[in-house]
C-alpha positions as CSV (number, residue, x, y, z in Angstrom):
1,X,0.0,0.0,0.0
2,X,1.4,3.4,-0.4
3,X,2.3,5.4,2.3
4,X,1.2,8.6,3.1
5,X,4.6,10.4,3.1
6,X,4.5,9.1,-1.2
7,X,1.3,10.5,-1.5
8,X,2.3,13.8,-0.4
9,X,5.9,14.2,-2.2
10,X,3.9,13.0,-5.5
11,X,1.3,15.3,-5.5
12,X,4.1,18.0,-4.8
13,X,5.7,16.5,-7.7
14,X,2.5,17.2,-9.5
15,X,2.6,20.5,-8.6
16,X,6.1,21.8,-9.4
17,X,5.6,20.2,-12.7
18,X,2.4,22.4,-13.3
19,X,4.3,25.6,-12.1
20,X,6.8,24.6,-14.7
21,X,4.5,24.3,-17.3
22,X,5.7,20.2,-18.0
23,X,2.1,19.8,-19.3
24,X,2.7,16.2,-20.6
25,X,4.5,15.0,-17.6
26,X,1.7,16.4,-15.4
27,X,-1.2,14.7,-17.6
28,X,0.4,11.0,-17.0
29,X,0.8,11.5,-13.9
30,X,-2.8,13.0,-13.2
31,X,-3.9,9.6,-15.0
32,X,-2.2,7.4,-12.4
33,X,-3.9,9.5,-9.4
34,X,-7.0,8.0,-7.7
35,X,-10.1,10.5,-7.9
36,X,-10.5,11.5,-4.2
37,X,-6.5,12.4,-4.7
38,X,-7.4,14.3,-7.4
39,X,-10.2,16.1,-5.8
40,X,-7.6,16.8,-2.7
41,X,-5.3,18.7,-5.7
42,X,-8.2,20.7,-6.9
43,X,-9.0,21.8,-3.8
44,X,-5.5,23.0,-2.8
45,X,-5.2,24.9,-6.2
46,X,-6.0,28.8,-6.8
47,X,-8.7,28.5,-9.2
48,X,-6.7,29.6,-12.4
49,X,-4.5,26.6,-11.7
50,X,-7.5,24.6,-10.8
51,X,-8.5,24.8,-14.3
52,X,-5.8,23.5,-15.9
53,X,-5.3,20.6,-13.9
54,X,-9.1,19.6,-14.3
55,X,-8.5,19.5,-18.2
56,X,-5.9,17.1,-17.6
57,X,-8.4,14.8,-15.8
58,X,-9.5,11.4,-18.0
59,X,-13.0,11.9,-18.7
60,X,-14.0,8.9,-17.5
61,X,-12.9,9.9,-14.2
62,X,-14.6,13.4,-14.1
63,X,-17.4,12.2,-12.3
64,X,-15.7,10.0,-9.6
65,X,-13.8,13.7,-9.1
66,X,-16.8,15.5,-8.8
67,X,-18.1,13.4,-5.9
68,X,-15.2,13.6,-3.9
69,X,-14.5,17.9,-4.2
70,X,-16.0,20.2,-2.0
71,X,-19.6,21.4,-3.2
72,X,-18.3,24.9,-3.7
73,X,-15.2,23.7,-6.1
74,X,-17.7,21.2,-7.7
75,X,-20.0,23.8,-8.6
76,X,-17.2,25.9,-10.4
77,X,-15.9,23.3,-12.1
78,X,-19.7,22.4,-13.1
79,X,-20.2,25.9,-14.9
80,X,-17.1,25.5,-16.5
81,X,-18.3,22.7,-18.2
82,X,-20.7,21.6,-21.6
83,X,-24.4,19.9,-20.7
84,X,-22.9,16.4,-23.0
85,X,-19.9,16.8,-21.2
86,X,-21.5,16.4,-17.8
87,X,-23.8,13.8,-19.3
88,X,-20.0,12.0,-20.3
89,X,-19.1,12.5,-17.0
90,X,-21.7,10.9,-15.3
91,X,-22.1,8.3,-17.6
92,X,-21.5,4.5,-15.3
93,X,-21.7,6.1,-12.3
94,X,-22.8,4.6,-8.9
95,X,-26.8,5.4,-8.1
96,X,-25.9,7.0,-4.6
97,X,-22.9,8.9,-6.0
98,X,-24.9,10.0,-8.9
99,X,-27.7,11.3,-6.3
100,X,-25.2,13.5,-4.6
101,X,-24.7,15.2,-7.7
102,X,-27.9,15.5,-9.3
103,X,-28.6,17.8,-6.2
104,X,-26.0,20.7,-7.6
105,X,-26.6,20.2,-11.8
106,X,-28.7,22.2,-13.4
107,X,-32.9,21.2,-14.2
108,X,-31.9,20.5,-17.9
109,X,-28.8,18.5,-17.4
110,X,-31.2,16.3,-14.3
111,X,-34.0,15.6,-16.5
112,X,-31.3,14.6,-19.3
113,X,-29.6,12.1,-16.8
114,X,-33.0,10.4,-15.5
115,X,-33.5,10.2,-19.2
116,X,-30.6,8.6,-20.1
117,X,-31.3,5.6,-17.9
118,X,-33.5,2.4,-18.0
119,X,-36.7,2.6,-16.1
120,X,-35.0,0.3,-13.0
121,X,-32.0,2.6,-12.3
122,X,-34.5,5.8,-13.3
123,X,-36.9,4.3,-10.2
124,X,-34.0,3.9,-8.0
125,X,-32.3,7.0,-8.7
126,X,-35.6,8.8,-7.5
127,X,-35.9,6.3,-4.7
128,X,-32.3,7.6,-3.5
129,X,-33.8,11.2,-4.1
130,X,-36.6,11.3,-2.1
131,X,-35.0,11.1,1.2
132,X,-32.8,13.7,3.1
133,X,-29.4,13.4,2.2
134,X,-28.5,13.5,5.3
135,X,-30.4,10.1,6.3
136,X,-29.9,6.4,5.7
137,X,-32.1,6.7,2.6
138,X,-29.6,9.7,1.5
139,X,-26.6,7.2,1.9
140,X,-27.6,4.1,0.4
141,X,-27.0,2.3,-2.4
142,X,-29.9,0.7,-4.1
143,X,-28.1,-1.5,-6.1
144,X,-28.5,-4.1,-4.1
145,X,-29.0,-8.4,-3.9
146,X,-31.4,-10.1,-1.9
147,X,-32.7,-14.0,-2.1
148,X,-34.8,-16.1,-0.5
149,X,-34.9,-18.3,3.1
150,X,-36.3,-21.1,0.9
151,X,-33.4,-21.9,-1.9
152,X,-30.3,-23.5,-1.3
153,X,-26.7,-22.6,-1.7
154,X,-26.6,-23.7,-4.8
155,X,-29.1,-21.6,-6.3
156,X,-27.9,-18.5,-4.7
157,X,-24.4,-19.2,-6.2
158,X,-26.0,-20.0,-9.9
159,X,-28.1,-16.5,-9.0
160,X,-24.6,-14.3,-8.5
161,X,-22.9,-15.6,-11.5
162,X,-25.6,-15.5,-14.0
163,X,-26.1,-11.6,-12.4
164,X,-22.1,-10.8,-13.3
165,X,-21.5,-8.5,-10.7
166,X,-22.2,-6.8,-7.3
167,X,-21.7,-3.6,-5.8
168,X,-18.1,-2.7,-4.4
169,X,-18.5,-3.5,-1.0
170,X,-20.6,-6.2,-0.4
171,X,-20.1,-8.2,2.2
172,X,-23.4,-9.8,2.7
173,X,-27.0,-10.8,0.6
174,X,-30.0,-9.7,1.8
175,X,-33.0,-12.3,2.4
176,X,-36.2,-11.3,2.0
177,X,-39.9,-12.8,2.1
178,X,-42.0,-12.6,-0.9
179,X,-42.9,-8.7,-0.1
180,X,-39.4,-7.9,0.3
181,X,-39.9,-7.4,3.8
182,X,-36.0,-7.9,5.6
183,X,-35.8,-11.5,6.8
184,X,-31.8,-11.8,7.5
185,X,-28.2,-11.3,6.1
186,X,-26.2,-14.3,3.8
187,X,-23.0,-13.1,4.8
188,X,-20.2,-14.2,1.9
189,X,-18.1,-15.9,4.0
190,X,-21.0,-18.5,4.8
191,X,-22.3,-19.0,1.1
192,X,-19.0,-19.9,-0.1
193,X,-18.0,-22.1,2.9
194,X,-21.3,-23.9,2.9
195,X,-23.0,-26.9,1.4
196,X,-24.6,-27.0,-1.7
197,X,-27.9,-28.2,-0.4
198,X,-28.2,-26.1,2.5
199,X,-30.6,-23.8,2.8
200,X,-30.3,-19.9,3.5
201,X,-32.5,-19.8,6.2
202,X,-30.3,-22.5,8.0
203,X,-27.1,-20.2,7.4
204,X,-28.7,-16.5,7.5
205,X,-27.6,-13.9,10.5
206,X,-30.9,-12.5,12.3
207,X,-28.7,-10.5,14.4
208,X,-28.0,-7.4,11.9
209,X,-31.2,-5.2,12.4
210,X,-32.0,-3.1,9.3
211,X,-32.0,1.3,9.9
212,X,-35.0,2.6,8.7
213,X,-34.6,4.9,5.5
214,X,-35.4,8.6,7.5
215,X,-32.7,7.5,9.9
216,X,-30.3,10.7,10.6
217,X,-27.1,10.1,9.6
218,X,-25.5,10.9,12.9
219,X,-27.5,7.9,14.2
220,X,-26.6,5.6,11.4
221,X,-22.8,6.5,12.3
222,X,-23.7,5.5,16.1
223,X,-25.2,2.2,14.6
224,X,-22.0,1.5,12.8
225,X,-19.5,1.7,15.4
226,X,-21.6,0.5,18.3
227,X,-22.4,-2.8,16.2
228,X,-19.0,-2.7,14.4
229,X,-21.1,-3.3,11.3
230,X,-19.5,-3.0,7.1
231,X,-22.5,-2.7,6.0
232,X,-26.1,-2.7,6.4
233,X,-29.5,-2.9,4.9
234,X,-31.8,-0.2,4.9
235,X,-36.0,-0.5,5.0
236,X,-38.8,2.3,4.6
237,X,-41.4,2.0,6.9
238,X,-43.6,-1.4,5.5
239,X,-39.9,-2.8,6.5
240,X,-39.1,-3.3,2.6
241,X,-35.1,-3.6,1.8
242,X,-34.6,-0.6,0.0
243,X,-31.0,-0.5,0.0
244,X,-27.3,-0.4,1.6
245,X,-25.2,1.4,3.6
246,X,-21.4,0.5,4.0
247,X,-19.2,1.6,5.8
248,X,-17.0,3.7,3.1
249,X,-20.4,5.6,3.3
250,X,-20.2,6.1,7.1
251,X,-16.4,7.0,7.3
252,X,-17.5,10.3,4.7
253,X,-20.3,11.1,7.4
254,X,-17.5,11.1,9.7
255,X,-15.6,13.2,8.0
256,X,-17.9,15.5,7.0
257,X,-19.3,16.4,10.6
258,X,-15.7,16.4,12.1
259,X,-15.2,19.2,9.2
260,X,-18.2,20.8,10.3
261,X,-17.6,21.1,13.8
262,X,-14.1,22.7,13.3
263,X,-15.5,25.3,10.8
264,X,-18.7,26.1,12.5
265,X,-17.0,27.2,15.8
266,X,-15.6,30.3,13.6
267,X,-19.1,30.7,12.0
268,X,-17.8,29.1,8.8
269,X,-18.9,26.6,6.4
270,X,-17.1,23.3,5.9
271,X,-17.8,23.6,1.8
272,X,-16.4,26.7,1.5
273,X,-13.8,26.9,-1.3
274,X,-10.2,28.0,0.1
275,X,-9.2,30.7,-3.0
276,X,-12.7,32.0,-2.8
277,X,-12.7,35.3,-4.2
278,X,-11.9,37.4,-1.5
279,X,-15.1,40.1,-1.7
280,X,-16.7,37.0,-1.3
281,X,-15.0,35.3,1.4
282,X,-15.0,38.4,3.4
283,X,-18.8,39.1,3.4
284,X,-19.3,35.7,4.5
285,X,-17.0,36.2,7.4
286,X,-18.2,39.8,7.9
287,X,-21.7,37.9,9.4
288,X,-20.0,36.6,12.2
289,X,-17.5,39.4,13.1
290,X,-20.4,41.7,13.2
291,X,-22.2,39.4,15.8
292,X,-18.9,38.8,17.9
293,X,-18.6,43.0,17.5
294,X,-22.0,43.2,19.3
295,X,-21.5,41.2,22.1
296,X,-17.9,42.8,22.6
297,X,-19.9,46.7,22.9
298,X,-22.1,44.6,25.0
299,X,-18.9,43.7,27.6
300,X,-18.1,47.7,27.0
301,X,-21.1,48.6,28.3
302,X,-20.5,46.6,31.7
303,X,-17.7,48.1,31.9
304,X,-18.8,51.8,31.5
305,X,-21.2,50.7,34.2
306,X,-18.1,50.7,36.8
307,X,-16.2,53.1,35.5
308,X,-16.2,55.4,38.4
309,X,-14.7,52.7,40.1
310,X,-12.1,51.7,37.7
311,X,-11.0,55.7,37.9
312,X,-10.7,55.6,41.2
313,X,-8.5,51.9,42.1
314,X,-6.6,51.6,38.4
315,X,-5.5,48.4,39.6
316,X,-8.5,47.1,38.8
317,X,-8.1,48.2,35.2
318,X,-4.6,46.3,35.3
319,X,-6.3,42.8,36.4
320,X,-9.6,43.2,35.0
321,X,-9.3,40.5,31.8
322,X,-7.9,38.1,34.0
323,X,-11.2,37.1,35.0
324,X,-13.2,36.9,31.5
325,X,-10.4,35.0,30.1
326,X,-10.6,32.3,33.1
327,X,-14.5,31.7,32.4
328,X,-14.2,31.9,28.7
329,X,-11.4,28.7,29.3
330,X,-13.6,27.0,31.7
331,X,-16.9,27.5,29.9
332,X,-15.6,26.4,26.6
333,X,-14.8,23.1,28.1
334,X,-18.1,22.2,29.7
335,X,-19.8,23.6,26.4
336,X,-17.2,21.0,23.9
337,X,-18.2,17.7,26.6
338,X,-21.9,18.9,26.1
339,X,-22.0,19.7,22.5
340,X,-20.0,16.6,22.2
341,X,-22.5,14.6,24.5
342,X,-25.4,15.5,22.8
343,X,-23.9,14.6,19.0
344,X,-23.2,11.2,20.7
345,X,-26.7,10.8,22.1
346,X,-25.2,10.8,25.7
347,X,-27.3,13.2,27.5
348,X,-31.1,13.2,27.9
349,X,-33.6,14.0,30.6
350,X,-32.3,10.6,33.0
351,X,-28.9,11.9,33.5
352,X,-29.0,15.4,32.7
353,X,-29.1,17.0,36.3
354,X,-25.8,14.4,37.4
355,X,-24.4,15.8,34.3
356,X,-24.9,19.2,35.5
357,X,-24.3,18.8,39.2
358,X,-20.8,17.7,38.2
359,X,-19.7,20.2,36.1
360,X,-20.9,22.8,38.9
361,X,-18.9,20.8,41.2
362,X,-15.9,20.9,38.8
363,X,-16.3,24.3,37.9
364,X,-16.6,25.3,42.1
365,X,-13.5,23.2,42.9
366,X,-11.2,25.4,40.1
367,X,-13.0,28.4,41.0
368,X,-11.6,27.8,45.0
369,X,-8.5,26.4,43.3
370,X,-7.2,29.3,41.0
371,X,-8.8,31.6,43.1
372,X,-6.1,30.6,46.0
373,X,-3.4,31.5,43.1
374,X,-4.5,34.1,41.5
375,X,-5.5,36.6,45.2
376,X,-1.8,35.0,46.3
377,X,-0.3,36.3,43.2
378,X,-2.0,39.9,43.3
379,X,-0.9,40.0,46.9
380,X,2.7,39.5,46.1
381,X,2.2,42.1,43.3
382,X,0.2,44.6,44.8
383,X,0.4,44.1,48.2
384,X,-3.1,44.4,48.8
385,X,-5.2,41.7,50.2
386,X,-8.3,43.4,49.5
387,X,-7.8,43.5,45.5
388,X,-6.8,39.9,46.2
389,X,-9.5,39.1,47.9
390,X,-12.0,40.8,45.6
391,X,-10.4,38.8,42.5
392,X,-10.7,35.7,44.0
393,X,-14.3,36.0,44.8
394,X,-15.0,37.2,41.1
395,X,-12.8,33.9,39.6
396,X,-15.1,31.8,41.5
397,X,-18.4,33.3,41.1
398,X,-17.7,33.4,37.0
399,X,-16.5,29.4,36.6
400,X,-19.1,28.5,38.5
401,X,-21.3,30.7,35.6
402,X,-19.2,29.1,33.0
403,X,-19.5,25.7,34.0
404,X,-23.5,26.5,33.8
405,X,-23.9,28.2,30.6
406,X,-21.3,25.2,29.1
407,X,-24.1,22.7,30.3
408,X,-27.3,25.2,29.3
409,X,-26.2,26.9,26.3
410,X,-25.9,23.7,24.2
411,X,-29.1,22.1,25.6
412,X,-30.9,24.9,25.0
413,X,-29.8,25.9,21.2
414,X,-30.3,22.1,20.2
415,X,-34.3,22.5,21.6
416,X,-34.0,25.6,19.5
417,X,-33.0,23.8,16.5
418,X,-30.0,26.0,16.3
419,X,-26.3,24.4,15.9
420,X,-24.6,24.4,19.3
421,X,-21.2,24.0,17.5
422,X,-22.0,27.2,15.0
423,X,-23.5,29.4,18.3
424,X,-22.4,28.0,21.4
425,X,-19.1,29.7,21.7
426,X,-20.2,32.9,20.8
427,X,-23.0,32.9,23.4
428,X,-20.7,31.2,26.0
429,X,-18.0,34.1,25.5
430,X,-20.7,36.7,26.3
431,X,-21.9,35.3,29.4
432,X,-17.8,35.0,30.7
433,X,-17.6,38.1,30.2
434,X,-20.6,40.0,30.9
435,X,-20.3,38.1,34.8
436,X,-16.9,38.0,34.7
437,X,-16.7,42.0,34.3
438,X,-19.8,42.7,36.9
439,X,-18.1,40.1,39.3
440,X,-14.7,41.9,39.3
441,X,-15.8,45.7,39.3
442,X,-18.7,45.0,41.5
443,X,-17.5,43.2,44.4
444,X,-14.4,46.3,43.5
445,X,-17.2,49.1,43.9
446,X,-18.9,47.6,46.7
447,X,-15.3,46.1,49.0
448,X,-12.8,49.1,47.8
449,X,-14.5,51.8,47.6
């Protein structure tokens, strides 16, 4: 297998030999890449670059190419090209990766692909379509076998060769009744190690449970690695085998939220193309620097609040982000086991007051801890036990906030329907703040003065 460390010095290979305009050298070598390595060039490319290297690509792998890029970079590379050479494109492609496409092509170039096929894949191309994406019906593939409980061995293995072929993958053949209701799995390993005469339904697993079709995804990833599953089959709700999922399918799921979550806590989205133009990378991040801006005039205001205060012991004004930062460090970790919790399905209503009578505990115990440190610290700075005393108080009063807002803040933008990874730290940064300021430069107003 190649290693990773070949990977990378042959892509920068690829790359030199672009910038140095050795077009034929580049082409053969773009030939020998796989598609999802190809997709990884495009993405790292400026877009006039981009260009040129996506001519190179062998038609017959334009499609494959197009599954794996981003959707931003797919859909410039989409306007860039002809209608028959996206019909080329997606010519022999997979029904479930053809699905995730159809989604970003124009109406004309759609109704010219459903077209193009025979009335089977047509009805299970629209099958695929009419579920989320993001559900089991959304990942499957529908290109599936099943057989029957009552045939032997035999006929199953006379079925597969007269058939030619299966989907990449497969691991295991359905077995259905006559409705095509999910009876059990004929895993591989079993039809080729059996005996002729026997039966399926003497051989079949009953243990693999089917995922209904309107399944979230996140829940078909718990499914996978809870039951250490390569694939499974997938019913609609008369319990009908509609399809597959394997677990090359769940591993993208995976990927895709990971990306997610590290793009949405900067208010960004996952898809967005790296050499965006920059107007229009900057008015997407403009959004979220404008909300961050208004909670930041919001700590001002606090601020102004005590201001008298602040003129009259400037000390305060010397130690006064000390105690923000500490809440904003302690919040953000209850609000990442939370949000983190609650994409796992860890919390609900039976545990969720021990969850949050132990992060108040936690957050009490550092609060008593660093406030020790921190009023021993000013002390030996200052030498005033008072300001010492008045920080201290503050540090705990404000992790013992931040270790509530981590645990209500995500709970309460999920019942909202609002992305606890996209929101939560902006929220959780206001509260730290907003307490950690009135904490400081109150107990100051009300101890010093």
């Amino acid at each position: 297998m190649e290693t990773t460390e070949h990977k990378q010095s042959s892509l920068r290979l690829l790359r030199e030999q672009l910038d140095s305009g050795a077009m034929r050298s580049a082409r053969v070598m773009v030939h020998s890449l796989h598609p999802a390595e190809i997709a990884h060039l495009l993405e790292s490319m400026p877009q006039q670059e981009r260009a040129i290297l996506w001519e190179m690509v062998d038609p017959d792998d334009e499609g494959d190419v197009l599954v794996e890029v981003s959707d931003e970079v797919r859909d410039g590379l989409i306007e860039g090209m002809q209608t028959d050479e996206l019909l080329a494109a997606l010519a022999g492609m997979e029904l479930d990766d053809l699905a995730d496409l159809l989604i970003d092509l124009p109406e004309t170039v759609t109704q010219q692909v459903l077209q193009s096929l025979d009335d089977q894949d047509e009805e299970r191309l629209r099958q695929v379509l009419a579920y989320d994406e993001d559900s089991a019906g959304g990942l499957m593939n529908v290109d599936i076998v099943t057989v029957r409980p009552d045939v032997t061995l035999e006929v199953v293995c006379r079925y597969l060769r007269a058939r030619g072929e299966m989907s990449d993958g497969t691991d295991s053949i359905f077995v259905v009744d006559r409705d095509n209701r999910y009876v059990g799995s004929l895993y591989l390993s079993r039809l080729l190690t059996g005996d002729d005469d026997t039966l399926v339904s003497n051989v079949m697993s009953t243990e693999t449970q089917p995922i209904p079709a309107h399944t979230p995804s996140t829940e078909v990833v718990w499914e996978f690695e809870h039951r250490d599953l390569l694939s499974a089959p997938v019913v609609d709700d008369d319990y009908r085998v509609v399809g597959r999922i394997t677990v090359d399918d769940v591993v993208d799921v995976i990927r895709d939220e990971a990306e997610h979550s590290l793009m949405s806590a900067a208010g960004l989205d996952e898809e967005d193309d790296m050499f965006a133009p920059v107007v229009k990378s900057a008015t997407r991040r403009a959004l979220w620097l404008g909300v961050n801006l208004c909670t930041a005039f919001l700590a001002a205001a606090v601020v102004d609040i005590f201001q008298t205060t602040v003129d009259k012991i400037v000390l305060l004004a010397v130690l006064m982000p000390v105690v923000p930062s500490m809440g904003g460090v302690a919040g953000s970790q209850s609000l990442t086991i939370i949000t983190r919790a609650i994409a796992l399905g860890q919390i609900d209503k039976t545990n969720a007051q021990r969850i949050l009578r132990k992060e108040l505990l936690v957050g009490l115990l550092n609060g008593f801890g660093w406030a020790i440190v921190v009023a021993t610290f000013t002390y030996l700075w200052f030498g005033d036990w008072r300001i010492g005393g008045v920080i201290g108080a503050a540090m705990i009063i404000n992790l013992f906030v931040a270790a509530l807002a981590g645990f209500v803040i995500p709970l309460s933008l999920k019942r909202m329907n609002i992305d606890p990874a996209l929101a939560g730290g902006v929220v959780l940064t206001t509260v730290t703040d907003v307490i950690g300021y009135m904490a400081f430069l109150g107990l100051g107003a009300a101890l010093l003065l």
